[in-house]
C-alpha positions as CSV (number, residue, x, y, z in Angstrom):
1,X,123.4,55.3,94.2
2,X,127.2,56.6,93.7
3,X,125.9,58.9,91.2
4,X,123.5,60.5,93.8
5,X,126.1,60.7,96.3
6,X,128.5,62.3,93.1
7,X,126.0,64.5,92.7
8,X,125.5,65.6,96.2
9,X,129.7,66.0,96.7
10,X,129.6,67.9,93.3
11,X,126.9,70.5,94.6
12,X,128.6,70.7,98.1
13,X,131.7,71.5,96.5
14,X,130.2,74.2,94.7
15,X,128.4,75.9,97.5
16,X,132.1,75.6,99.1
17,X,133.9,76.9,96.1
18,X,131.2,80.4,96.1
19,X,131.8,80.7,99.7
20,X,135.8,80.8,99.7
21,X,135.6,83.4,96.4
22,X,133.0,85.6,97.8
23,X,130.5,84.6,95.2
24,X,127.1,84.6,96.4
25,X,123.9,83.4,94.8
26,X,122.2,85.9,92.4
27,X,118.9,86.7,94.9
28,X,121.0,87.0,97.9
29,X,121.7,90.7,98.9
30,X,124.1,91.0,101.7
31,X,123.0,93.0,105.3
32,X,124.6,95.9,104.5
33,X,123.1,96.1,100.9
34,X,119.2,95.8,103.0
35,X,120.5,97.9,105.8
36,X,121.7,101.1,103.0
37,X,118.4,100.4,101.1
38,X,116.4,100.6,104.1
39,X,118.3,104.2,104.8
40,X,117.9,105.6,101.9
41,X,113.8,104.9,101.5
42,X,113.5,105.7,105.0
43,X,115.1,109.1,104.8
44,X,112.4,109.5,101.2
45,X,109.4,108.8,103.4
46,X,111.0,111.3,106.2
47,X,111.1,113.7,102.5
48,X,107.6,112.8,101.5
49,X,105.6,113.4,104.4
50,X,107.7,117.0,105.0
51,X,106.4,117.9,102.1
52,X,102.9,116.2,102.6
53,X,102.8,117.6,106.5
54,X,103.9,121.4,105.0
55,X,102.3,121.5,102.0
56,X,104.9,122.1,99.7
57,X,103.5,120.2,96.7
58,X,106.4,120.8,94.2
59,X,108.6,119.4,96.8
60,X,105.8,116.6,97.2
61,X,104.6,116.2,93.5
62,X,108.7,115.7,92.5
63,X,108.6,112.4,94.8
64,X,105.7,110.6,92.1
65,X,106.2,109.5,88.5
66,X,104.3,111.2,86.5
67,X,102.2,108.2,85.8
68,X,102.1,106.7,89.3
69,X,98.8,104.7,90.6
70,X,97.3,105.3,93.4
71,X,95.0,103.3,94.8
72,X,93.3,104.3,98.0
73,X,90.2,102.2,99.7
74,X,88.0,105.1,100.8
75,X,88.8,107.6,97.6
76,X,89.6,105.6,95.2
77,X,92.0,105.4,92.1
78,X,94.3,108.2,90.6
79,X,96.5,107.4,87.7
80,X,98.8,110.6,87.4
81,X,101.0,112.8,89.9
82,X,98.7,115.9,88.5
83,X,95.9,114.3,90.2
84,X,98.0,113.0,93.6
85,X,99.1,116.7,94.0
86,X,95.5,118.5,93.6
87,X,93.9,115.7,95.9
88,X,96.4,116.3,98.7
89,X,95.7,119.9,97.9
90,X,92.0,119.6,98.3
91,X,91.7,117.2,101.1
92,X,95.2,117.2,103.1
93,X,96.5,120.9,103.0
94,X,95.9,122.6,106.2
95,X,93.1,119.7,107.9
96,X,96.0,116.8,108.5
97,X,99.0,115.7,109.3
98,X,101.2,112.5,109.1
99,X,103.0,110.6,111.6
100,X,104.7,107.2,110.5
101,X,104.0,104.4,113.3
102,X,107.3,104.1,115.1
103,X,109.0,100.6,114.1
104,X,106.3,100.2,111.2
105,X,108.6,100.8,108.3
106,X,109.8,97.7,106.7
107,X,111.8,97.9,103.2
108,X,111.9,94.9,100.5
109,X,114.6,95.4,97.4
110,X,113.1,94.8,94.1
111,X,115.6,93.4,91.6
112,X,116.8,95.3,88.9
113,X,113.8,97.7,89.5
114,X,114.0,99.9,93.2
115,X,111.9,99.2,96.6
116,X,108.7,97.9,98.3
117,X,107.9,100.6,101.6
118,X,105.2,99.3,103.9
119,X,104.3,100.9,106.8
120,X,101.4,102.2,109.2
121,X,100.5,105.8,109.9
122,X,98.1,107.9,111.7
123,X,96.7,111.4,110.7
124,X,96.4,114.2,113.2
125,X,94.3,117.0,112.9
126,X,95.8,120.5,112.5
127,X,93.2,122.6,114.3
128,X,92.8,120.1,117.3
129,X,96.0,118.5,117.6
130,X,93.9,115.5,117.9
131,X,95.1,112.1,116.3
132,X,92.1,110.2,115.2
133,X,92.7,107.9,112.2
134,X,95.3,105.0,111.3
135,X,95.7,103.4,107.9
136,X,98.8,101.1,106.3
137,X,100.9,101.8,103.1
138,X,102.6,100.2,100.6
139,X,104.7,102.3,98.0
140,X,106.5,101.1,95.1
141,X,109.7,103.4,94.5
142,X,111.4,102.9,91.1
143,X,115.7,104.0,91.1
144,X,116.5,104.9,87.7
145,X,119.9,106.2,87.3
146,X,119.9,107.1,91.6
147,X,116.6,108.9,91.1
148,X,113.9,107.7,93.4
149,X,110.4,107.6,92.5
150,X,106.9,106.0,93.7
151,X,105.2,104.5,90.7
152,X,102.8,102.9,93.0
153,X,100.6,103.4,96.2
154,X,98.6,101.9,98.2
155,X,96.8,103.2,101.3
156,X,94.2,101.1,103.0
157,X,93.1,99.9,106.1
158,X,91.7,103.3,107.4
159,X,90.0,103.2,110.4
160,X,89.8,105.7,113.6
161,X,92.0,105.1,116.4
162,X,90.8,103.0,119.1
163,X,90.8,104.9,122.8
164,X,94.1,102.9,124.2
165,X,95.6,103.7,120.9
166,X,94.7,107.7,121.5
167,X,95.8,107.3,125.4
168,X,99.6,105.7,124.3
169,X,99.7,108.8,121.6
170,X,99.0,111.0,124.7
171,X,101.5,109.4,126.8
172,X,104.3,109.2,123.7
173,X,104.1,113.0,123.2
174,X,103.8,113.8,127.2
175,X,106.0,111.7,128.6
């Protein structure tokens, strides 16, 4: 029994001791740390989908490893950035664009390795104007040496916009 309650003092006193030197546990990552992280893949995605909506694909091919995977539920897998680039070539270039959800970005840090970006999008037609599909995203960006890069994707969950979802786009962009 006055071991246990040793024991319990001794930890306490620990936890009290990292506290008054500013030491924190290894997995904690102060606000600031998230909030900077969160900036930084934000403004990427804002990068990407430039590219993506413009088709500039050396500006949008330079944003993949060169072995990146990615997995998509309605096309399938790719396994290199050669492929990423002539697929957004073939089926994105000039028929879609990209909008990122408003307040669907969320950004995880990865130890010792970069980011996890999820989010939610919807694709607008370029001819029409007309916003008619949704799907979610998770991408897996690697920092080597402060340069970013996604060496995974996922995009799944497509599915065509529901008619109150169409009405609030309507509403958003003609206020």
């Amino acid at each position: 029994m006055a071991v246990n309650q040793f024991s319990k003092a001794a930890l306490a006193a620990y936890f009290l001791a990292q506290l008054a030197w500013g030491i924190t546990p290894a997995y904690a990552q102060s606000e600031s740390d998230d909030a900077a992280l969160t900036r930084t893949i934000t403004a990427l995605d804002a990068k990407v989908f430039d590219a993506y909506n413009s088709c500039d694909l050396k500006a949008f091919g330079s944003y993949f490893s060169p072995t990146v995977e990615f997995y998509h539920d309605k096309g399938g897998v790719t396994y290199d950035r050669e492929t990423v680039v002539m697929n957004t070539r073939k089926y994105i270039c000039d028929k879609v664009h990209r909008e990122l959800i408003q307040g669907s970005l969320k950004v995880y840090p990865v130890k010792d390795y970069g980011a996890i970006e999820e989010g939610e999008h919807i694709f607008c037609e370029i001819k029409t104007g007309a916003c008619e599909g949704a799907a979610k995203f998770l991408m897996i960006w690697q920092n080597t040496d402060g340069k970013w890069l996604m060496t995974r994707v996922i995009s799944y969950g497509h599915r065509a916009l529901l008619p109150a979802e169409k009405e609030a786009l309507k509403l958003q962009s003609h206020p």
